[in-house]
C-alpha positions, 0 to 999 in steps of 0.5 A: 121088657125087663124080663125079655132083657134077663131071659136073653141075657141068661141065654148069653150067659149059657152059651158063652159056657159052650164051645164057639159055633163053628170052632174046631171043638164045637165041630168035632162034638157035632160030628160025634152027635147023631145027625138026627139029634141035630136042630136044623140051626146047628145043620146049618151051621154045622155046614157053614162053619165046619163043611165049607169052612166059613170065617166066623170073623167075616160073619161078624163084621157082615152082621155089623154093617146090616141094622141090628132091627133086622136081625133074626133073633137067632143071629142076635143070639150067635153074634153075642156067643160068637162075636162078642165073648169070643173076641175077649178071649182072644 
């Protein structure tokens, strides 16, 4: 249990480093990568946050109201990059 907890906090660690999902810099280095490098997570996201312009802020606070046991891990992932590193540095 112990390394599932080092390995997500390593992983947080990463992409706290990284530009925020859906700020205008991770947008713009998106749209210079060719499309087809592109995980089918960052298309999504690319289309959510950059395309139809989504607000993150509302994104977060909706992921707080659902149970944190039925998140994906890939949510649990952007909510800690995005919501919780992003809101201290504001």
């Amino acid at each position: 249990m112990s390394f599932k907890l080092i390995g997500l906090s390593i992983v947080i660690l990463l992409l706290s480093a990284c530009d925020r999902v859906g700020s205008d810099a991770w947008c713009e280095k998106q749209k210079q990568r060719p499309k087809g490098e592109w995980t089918l997570d960052e298309s999504s996201q690319y289309t959510k946050y950059c395309v139809f312009g989504l607000d993150s802020e509302k994104w977060c606070k909706k992921l707080e109201k659902k149970p944190k046991g039925e998140w994906t891990a890939n949510e649990g992932i952007e909510y800690a990059s995005s919501c919780v590193f992003d809101r201290g540095e504001s």
